[in-house]
N, C-alpha and C positions, 0 to 999 in steps of 0.2 A: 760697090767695090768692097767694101766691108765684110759684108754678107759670104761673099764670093770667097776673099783670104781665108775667112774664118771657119765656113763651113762646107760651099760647094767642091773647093780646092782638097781642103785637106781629105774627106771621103774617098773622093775619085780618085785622089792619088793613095790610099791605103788600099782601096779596091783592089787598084788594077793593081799595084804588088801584089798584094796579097794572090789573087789570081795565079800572075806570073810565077809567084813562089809555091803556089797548092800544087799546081802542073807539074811542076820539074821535082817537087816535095816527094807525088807518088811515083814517078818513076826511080826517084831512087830509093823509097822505100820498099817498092816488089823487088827493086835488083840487089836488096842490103836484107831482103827476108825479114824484115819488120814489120811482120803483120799481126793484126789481132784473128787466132784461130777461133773457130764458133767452138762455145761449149756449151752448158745446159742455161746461161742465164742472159746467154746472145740471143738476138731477135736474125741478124744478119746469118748468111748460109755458106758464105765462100769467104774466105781468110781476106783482108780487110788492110790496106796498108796504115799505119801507126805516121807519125812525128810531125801529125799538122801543127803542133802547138811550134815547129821549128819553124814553117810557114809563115803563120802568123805572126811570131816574135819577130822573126829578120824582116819581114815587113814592115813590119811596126819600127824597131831600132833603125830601118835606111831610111822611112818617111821623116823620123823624127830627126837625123842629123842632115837631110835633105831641109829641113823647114829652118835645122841651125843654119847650115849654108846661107842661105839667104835671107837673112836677119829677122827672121819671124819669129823664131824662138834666142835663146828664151826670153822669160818676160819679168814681168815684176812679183808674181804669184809660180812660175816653173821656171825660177833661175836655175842657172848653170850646173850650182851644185844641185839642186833637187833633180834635174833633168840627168844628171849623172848617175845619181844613187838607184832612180828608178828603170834605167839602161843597165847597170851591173847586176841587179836584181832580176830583170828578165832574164840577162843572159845565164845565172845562175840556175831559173826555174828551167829553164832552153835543157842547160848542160844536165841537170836531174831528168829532166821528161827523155832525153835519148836514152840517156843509162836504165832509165824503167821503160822507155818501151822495149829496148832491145835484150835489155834482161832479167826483166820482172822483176825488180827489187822489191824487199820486203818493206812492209809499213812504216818501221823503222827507222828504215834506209832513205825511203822518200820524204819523209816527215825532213830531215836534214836540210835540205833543199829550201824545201822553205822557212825554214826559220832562218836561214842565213840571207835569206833575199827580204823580209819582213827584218834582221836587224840591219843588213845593208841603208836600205832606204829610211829606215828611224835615224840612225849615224849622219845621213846626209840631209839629216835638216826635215824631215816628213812626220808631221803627232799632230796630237789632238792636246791644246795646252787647257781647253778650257770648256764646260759639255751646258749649252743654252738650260736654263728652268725655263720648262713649255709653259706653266702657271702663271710665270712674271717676265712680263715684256720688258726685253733688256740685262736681265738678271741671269747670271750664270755662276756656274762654280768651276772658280780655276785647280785643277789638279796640276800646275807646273812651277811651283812653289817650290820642292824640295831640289836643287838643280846642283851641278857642280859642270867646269870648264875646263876646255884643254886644248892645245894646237894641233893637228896632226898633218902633213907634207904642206903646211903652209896654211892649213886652212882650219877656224874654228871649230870645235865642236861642243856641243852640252850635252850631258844626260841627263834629262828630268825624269827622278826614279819612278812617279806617280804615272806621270802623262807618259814618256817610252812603255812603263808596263800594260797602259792602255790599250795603247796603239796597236804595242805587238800582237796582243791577246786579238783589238778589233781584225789586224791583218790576217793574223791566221784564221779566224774564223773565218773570212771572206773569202779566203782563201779553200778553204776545204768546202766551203758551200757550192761553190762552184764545179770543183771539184765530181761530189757528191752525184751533182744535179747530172752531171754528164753519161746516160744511161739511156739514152732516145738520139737518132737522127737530127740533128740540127740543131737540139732544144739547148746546151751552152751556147752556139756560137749565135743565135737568133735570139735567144735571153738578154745575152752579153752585147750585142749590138744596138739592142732595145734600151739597155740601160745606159749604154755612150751617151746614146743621142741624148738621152735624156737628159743625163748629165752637162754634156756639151749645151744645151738650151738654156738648161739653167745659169749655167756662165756665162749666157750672151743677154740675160736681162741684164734688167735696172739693178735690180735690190745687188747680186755675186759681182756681176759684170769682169770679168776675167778672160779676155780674149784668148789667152795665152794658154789657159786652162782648159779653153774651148776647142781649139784648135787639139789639141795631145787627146782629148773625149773625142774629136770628131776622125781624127785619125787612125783612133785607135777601135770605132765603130766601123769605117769604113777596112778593116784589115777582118773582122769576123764575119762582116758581111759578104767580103771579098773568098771567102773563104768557105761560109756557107750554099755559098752556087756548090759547091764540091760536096760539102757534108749533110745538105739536104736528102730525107730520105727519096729513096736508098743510096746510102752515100756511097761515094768513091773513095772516100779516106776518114779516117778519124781524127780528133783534136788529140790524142795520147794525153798524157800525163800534163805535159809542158801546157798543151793549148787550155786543159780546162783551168788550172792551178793560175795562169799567166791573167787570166779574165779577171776571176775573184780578188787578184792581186792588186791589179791596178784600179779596179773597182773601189775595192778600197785607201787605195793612196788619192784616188784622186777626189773620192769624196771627204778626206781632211783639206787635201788642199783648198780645194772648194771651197772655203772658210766650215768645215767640219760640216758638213753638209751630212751627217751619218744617218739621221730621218727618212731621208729619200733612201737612202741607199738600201737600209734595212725595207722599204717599201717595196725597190724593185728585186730584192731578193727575199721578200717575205715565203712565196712559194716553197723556194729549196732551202731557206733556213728553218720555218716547222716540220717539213717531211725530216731531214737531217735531225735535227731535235727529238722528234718523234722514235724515229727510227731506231737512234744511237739507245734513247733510253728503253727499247720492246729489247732491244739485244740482249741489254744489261741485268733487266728482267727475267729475261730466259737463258740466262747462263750463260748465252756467251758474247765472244768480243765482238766490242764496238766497231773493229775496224777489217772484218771479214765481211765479205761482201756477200747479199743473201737477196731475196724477191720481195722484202717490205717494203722500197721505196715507192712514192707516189705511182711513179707510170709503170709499175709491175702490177700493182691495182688497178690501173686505169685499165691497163690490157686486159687483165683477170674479165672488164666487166664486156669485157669484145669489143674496145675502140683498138686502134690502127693507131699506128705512131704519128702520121702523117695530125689525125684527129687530136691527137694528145698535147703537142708540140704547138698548135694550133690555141686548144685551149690554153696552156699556161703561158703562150707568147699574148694574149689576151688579158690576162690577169694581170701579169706584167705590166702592159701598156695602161692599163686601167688603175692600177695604184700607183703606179709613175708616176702616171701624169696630174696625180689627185696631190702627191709631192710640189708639184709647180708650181700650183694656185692657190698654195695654202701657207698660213704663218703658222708658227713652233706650235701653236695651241694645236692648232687643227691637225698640223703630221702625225702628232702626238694620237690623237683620238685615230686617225687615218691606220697609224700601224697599230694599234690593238684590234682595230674592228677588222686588218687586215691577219691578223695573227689570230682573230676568234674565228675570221669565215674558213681560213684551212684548217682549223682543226676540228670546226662544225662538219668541212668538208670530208677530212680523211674520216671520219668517223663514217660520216653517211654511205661513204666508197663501201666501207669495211662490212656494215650492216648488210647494202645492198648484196655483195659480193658473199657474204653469209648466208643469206636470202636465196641468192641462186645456186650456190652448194648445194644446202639443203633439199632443193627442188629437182635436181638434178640425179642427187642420190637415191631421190623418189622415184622419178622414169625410170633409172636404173632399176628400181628392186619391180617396177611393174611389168618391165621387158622380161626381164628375168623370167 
């Protein structure tokens, strides 16, 4: 019965929303003209409807006061206020993904968005007070030491200037990695499902054991998954703004909560946080901004070497699952080694891409000049 509350329930019921909400999503996105047009760095061919991230957010916010209704939330690890801060926060990143899909807002403009939904959720009680040493078992360093207090409509608050500046930093980062990643058929919402579950798992052992936690992971897995029947290549709709932003978000809220669980987390986003890394600094390199969008990310490589999205999505939902799950069965020592060896093999990796894809340039411009 346990089992069942914790994980077969809550899935099935973000599913089928999520479902019910991708459906009714694209028809009013073709009838509201909010589609993504092809241009030279789209792989799709006919204009594309936009605001799945609305989809899965309202799926997600009706599962979640659906599971309050009937006293399953919150808990003792996603109280009331936590469970609030990270609802105000969706629906902030909701209200930014419609304004950008519908009219392309600038860098800027979208960066806004999140940073009010990353301070929202810090304000309600969500940080990292304190970051494990992998070296010494038990040993950690508290950064939540510098603190000051205040009431606000009744209800406590603290700023810990060390640990909130943490946090914020961790959220937005997780935040735009996701983000980032969003550039293939499926590969956020199948990434981002892959790392619920994960998540959700690890809150139903011994060592986390957070039912509460588990439940909001496995809800919030069955709402991408729910969603990816739709977005699978060739999709029928996109995650917009909101869907990919929303993943990275809660991604990272829920691996603090998790008792700071940010090892794993960095594990299942190893992938899309080197290419991202990578990326942002060849820009920076070459003159220009970081945050104009160009052909260097991973599966614009991947394509260059002739695999298919389908093939791509496929490989890094693979990776994923394989350093996830190496997250699970491992203590602070071993995560610890887990994501550098996982942060050596992608950047052994894009290297190797880059040679290859060098390689066959070259070769190519050779036939060329022998046709010739």
């Amino acid at each position: 019965m346990f089992i069942i509350a914790t994980f077969f329930f809550p899935v099935l019921l973000g599913f089928c929303l999520s479902v019910v909400f991708t459906f009714f999503t694209i028809k009013i996105a073709n009838k509201l003209k909010i589609l993504d047009i092809p241009h030279d760095r789209h792989q799709h061919k006919i204009p594309t409807p936009l605001l799945g991230g609305i989809a899965v957010g309202s799926a997600f916010v009706l599962s979640t006061i659906f599971f309050i209704f009937i006293n399953q939330l919150p808990g003792e690890y996603i109280n009331l206020k936590r469970i609030t801060g990270i609802l105000i926060g969706i629906i902030i990143l909701m209200i930014g993904g419609f304004l950008d899909d519908k009219f392309n807002l600038k860098p800027k403009q979208q960066i806004v968005f999140q940073i009010l939904a990353a301070l929202i959720v810090i304000s309600f009680g969500v940080g990292v007070n304190y970051i494990t040493n992998p070296f010494h078992h038990g040993y950690y360093f508290r950064i939540d030491e510098l603190k000051f207090g205040f009431f606000l409509f009744g209800m406590p608050f603290v700023i810990n200037v060390f640990a909130d500046t943490f946090t914020f930093l961790w959220l937005l980062g997780t935040t735009y990695t996701t983000k980032v990643l969003d550039g293939v058929d499926g590969l956020v919402s199948g990434v981002s499902s892959i790392g619920f579950f994960i998540i959700g798992f690890l809150c139903l052992g011994s060592v986390v054991h957070q039912p509460d936690t588990a439940i909001i992971s496995f809800l919030i897995a069955g709402c991408y998954l729910g969603f990816l029947f739709f977005n699978f290549n060739p999709a029928k709709i996109f995650l917009g703004e909101s869907g990919s932003t929303i993943a990275g978000f809660l991604l990272g809220s829920l691996a603090i909560i998790s008792g700071g669980k940010i090892a794993i987390t960095l594990l299942i986003l190893s992938v899309p946080i080197i290419d991202f890394i990578i990326v942002i600094i060849s820009r920076i390199l070459s003159g220009k901004s970081p945050f104009v969008g160009d052909r260097r990310h991973l599966h614009y490589r991947l394509r260059s070497l002739g695999l298919n999205d389908r093939q791509i999505v496929f490989i890094i939902y693979g990776i994923t699952i394989f350093f996830g799950s190496i997250g699970l069965i491992t203590n602070s020592l071993l995560k610890f080694w887990a994501i550098i060896s996982a942060f050596l093999f992608m950047i052994i990796g894009l290297f190797v891409v880059g040679y290859v894809r060098k390689r066959m340039k070259i070769e190519s411009e050779k036939n060329d000049k022998i046709e010739f």
